[in-house]
Each structure stands twice: as structure tokens, then as C-alpha cells.
N, C-alpha and C positions, 0 to 999 in steps of 0.2 A: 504494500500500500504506500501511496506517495500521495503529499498536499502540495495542493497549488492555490496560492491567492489570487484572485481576478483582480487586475490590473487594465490600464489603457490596453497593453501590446496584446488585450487576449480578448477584447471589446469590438463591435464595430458600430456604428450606425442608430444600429437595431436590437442591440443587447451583446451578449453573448456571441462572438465569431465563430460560424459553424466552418469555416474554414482553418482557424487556429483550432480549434477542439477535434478535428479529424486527425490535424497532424500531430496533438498531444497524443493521442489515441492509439494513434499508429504509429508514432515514438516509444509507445509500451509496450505495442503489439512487437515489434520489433526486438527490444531489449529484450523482453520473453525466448521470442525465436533463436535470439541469438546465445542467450545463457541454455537453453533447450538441445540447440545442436553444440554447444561447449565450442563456441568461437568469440572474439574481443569484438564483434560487431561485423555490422553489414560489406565494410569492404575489408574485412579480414581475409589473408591470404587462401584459408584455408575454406573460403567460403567460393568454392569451385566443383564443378564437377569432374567426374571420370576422365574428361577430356580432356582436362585442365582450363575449359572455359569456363570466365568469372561469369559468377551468378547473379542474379536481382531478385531477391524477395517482392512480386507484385501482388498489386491486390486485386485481385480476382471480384468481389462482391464486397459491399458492404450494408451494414443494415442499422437502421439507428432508430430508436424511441424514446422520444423527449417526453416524460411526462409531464412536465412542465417548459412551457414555451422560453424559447429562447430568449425572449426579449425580457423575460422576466427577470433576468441574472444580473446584480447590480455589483459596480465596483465595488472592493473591501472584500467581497464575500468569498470564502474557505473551502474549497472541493478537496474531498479523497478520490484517488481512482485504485479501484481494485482490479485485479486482472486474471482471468481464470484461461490457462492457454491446453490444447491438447492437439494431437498430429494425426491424419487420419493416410496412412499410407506414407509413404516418405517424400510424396509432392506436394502436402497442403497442409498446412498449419490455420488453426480455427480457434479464436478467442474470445470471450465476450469480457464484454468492457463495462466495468459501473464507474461515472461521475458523479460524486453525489455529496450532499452536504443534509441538512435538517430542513432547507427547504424547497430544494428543487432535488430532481436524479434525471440521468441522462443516460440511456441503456444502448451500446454499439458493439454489433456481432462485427468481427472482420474474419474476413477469409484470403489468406495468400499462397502462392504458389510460387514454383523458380523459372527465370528463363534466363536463357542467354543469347548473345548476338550471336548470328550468321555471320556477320563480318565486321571487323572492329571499323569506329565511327558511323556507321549507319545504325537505323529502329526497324529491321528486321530480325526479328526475334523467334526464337522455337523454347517451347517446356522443355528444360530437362530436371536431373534430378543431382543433391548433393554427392560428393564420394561417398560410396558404400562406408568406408572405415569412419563415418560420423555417425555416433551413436546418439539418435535422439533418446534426452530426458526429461519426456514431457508423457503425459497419460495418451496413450494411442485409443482411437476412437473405434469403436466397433462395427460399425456402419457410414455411409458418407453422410456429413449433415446436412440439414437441410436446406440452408441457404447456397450449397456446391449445385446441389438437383436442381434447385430453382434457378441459380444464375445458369446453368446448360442449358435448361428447357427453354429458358427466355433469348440464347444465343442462339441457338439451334432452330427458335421458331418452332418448337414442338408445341407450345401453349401461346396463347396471342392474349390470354385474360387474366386478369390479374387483381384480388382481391385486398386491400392492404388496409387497415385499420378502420375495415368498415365502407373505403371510397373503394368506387370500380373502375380500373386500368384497360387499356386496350390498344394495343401496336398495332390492331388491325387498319384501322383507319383514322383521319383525321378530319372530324366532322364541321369544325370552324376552319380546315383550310390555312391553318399558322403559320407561316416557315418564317425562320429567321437564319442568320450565316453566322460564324464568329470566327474570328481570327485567333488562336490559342497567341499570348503574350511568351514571349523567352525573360522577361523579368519577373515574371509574377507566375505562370500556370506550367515550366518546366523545372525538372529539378535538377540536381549536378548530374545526374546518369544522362541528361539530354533527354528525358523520356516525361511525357503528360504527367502531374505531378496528381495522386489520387486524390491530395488534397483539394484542386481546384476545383476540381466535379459540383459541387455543390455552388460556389460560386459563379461559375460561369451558367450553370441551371439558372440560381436565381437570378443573373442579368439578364438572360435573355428573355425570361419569365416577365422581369418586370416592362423590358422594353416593348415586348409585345401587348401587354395591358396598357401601358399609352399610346403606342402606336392603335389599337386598336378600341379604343375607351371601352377598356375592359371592365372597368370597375368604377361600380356608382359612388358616386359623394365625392369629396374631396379632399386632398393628400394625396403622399406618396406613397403609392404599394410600399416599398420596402418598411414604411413605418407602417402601417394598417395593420399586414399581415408579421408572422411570425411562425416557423418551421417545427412542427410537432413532429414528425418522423419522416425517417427519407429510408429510399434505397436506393443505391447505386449500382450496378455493373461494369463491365470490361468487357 
């Protein structure tokens, strides 16, 4: 368990930065993984495969439920995170995540996987697996979880529906006709591997979220979406 005070650098806007709290999250997720497989961190030597290509811990899925909204989280205030991590096979590591204080909690499954380049400086990429001689020490999972099935089924286009905290989801079609473009930032949405940083997902969601709701007077009364609203739970994939 570890505290963190809320501070400016962990605030945005709107309350609570659900972009800073991904990459706290998956700052833990990480230190887990790596005291798990018995290496000094993510660009540890030994954090290679069979072949000797260097690995990247990606995230595959992740899943978050705010029971209390983001915007609720006020400077000064005191979060624990607790971290329960297990391995399901020797390509995925699954953790759930508690942020939590006495008056909010912040509940985040993640799921990662390893891949490495096809060819050094480019982002093509293939899964592999760590060296066999890395013994994971972490509780192995007896079935795949469930957020592995559902991010497949939803990559693969096996299920187009999607039921999540009561609202109904659908890839099938798009009935308002939305499209927006976005240009990912190399200052803000990549990280040192050169690769889409999982943190930004959620950020660049809600921009274009919101821009589409002006552009399109999505939303009655007056203000700014980003203040109105406030983010109760999200999923993400890869």
C-alpha cells in the first residue's frame, strides 16, 4: 500500500486527472510486474525474450469504476492504493487496482501483455513472451479473466454489444453520424518507447467527446461539457 496527497500536478480542470491516475495506476501495475518477474524495472536488461529482443509490458485492456465522480476529488485530500496483481499464462499479467480514501474509491482492472519490435526504431510490433528462466512470483490465474475475453471478443468483432454499468454500447453503427480526426501529440500522448502512451486514451476520448458536443450542440443549457459532466467509469482497449 502507498499514499499519495492530491496536489495541483494530479488535478485538472474538472477534478481529479483521469489521465494522471491511469499513469499512477499503471506505475503500480508495473512495479508489481516487475518485483513479480524478479527484474529492477521495465527497461531492465533482463527484461527480454528468448531472442534477446527487449520487451514492452503493454496494456492490453483496461477497466475503471469511479464510485465517486471525479470531479469530486479536492486538493489536500489523502488516497491509499492497494494493488492485488496475478499472471494468467506467462503473457499476461492482471491486476486490480483500489484508490481510495474515506470519501471517495476509484476501482481499475488492468491487463498487460509483452511485445517487441520487428525492427529497431519503427511500431511494428508482435507478442512475445519473457525468457523461460524468469520465474514468475505472483499467484497464476486458473482461467483467462474476464476483461482478456472481452477485450478479444470486442477486437475480433465477435460481439458488436456491449452492456456496461447499466448504459448500452454498440460498434455496430453510428446513429448520429459523429466523426471527428485527431492528430496523437509526440509531447503529450507518446511515451519514451515512441509508442501511444495508455495513459492518453482517456484524454484524447474526452477531447474529442467534448468537441463534438459543440460542434454539434450536443448538450442543453449552458457551460462547458468538461465542467457539466464528470467520468464514472470507462473502458479502454488496444
Amino acid at each position: 500500500m502507498s499514499e499519495t496527497a492530491i496536489h495541483l500536478p494530479q488535478t485538472d480542470a474538472t477534478g481529479l486527472s483521469e489521465n494522471w491516475l491511469f499513469k499512477h495506476c499503471g506505475e503500480m501495475h508495473w512495479d508489481y510486474l516487475c518485483a513479480a518477474m524478479g527484474v529492477s524495472g521495465v527497461n531492465a536488461k533482463e527484461m527480454r525474450d528468448d531472442a534477446g529482443n527487449r520487451l514492452y509490458p503493454t496494456f492490453l485492456a483496461i477497466k475503471g469504476r469511479y464510485a465517486t465522480p471525479l470531479c469530486k476529488v479536492q486538493m489536500d485530500q489523502h488516497f491509499q492504493t492497494t494493488v492485488k496483481l496475478n499472471h494468467f499464462g506467462r503473457a499476461f499479467f492482471h491486476s486490480t487496482i483500489a484508490f481510495t480514501n474515506e470519501e471517495a474509491r476509484f476501482d481499475l482492472e488492468m491487463l498487460t501483455t509483452f511485445v517487441a519490435r520487428n525492427r529497431d526504431g519503427l511500431n511494428d510490433l508482435h507478442q512475445s513472451l519473457p525468457s523461460a528462466n524468469l520465474v514468475y512470483n505472483s499467484t497464476p490465474l486458473s482461467s483467462s479473466p474476464s476483461l482478456l475475453k472481452l477485450s478479444q471478443k470486442l477486437r475480433h468483432a465477435e460481439i458488436t454489444n456491449y452492456d456496461f454499468i447499466g448504459y448500452h454500447f454498440s460498434s455496430a453503427g453510428n446513429d448520429l453520424n459523429l466523426q471527428i480526426s485527431y492528430e496523437p501529440s509526440p509531447y503529450i500522448d507518446y511515451n519514451g518507447a515512441g509508442l501511444l502512451y495508455f495513459a492518453a486514451y482517456p484524454t484524447i476520448a474526452d477531447t474529442l467527446e467534448r468537441q463534438l458536443v459543440i460542434r454539434h450542440e450536443l448538450m442543453e443549457g449552458t457551460g462547458d461539457w468538461a465542467v457539466r459532466t464528470s467520468t464514472v467509469a470507462r473502458v479502454k482497449g488496444t
